[in-house]
N, C-alpha and C positions, 0 to 999 in steps of 0.2 A: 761785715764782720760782727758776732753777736758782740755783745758787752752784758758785763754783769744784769745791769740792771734787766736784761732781755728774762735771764733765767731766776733770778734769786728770790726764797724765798719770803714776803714781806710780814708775816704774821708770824712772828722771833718768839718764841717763849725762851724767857729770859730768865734768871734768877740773881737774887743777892750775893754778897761777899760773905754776910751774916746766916745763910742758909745750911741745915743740916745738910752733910755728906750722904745721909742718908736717903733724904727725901730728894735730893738730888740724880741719886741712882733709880729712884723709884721712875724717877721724871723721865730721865736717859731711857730707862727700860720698857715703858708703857706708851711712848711716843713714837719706838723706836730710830732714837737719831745718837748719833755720837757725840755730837757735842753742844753745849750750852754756854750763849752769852753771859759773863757774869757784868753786872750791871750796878752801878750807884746808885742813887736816888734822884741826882740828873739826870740820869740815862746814859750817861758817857759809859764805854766798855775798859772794865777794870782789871778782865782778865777773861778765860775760857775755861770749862772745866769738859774734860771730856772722857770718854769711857775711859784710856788708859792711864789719866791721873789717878782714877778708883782705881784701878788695879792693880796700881803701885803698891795699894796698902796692902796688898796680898803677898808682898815680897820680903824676904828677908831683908832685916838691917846688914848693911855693906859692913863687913870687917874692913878698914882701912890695913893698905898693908906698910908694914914696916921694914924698915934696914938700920941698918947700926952704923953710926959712923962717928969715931972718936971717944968712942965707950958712951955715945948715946945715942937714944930710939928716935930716929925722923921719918912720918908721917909719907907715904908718898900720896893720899889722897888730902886735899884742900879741906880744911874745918867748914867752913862755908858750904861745900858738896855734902861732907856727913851731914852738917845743920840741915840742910835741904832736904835729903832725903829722908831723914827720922820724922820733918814734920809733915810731909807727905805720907809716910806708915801710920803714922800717928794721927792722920787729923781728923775733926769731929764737925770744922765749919768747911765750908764750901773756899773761904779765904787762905784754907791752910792746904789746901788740895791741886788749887787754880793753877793753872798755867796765865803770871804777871802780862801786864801790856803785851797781848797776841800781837803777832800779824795781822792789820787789818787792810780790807781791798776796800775801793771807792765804788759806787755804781756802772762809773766808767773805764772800769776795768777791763782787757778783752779776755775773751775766753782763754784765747791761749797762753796767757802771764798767769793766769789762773791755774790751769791746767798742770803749768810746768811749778809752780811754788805746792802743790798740793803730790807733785812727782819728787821734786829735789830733794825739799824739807819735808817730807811724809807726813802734809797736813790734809785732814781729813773734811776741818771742819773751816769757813774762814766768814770771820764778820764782818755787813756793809757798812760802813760807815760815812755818811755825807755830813760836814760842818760839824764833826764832834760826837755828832749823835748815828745810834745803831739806825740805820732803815729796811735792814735785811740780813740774809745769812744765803751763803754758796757751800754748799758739800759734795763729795762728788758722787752723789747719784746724780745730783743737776747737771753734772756738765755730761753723764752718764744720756741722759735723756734724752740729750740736743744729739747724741750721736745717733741713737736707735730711732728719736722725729727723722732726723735726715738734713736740721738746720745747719749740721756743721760745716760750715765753709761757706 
């Protein structure tokens, strides 16, 4: 049975918390990959940023909607969701974009737990992580590849 570490790949370009959104995109765009580790200055993974964080910013701000009750106005969306999503419209560093503490897989991961978190949770992009620290990144052309090699199974 493969396991992560059979496919993933080990040379991560990684980026800051403190990183332009911009440069960011540029990164996404010219590598061609969806998503990027974002990274501390240990190396531990802080978060992800991936194509559809930026394209958040292309959306309109959410009208919260409201009802009446008792001759006053109540919120049915959470302050906390508007907070979130204004500073993803808004943001300018790569920390106001991220998607917080990801999902992350271990080397020993197998294909198929992989497979199905990247089916269930429609993740795109998933960071290796062994003893804290990034060693690699799985997306699913990788698991894409092992099916058209023929290693699958």
């Amino acid at each position: 049975m493969l396991k992560v570490n059979d496919i993933m790949t080990t040379e991560v370009i990684t980026i800051s918390p403190d990183t332009d959104v911009t440069k960011a995109a540029k990164i996404l765009l010219e590598k061609s990959i969806n998503g990027l580790p974002v990274v501390d200055d240990d190396g531990m993974v802080v978060g992800i940023l991936c194509q559809s964080d930026l394209i958040a910013q292309q959306t309109e701000f959410p009208i919260p909607s409201l009802f009446t009750f008792l001759d006053g106005l109540i919120s049915i969306s959470s302050s906390k969701q508007i907070e979130k999503e204004v500073q993803k419209i808004m943001a300018i560093q790569v920390s106001q974009a991220m998607t917080p503490d990801p999902v992350t897989i271990s080397p020993e991961t197998d294909i198929e737990t992989v497979a199905a978190l990247m089916i269930n949770k429609n993740f795109h992009t998933l960071p290796v992580v062994d003893n804290g620290q990034l060693v690699g990144i799985v997306g699913k052309e990788d698991i894409l590849r092992t099916i058209v090699s023929g290693e699958q199974r």
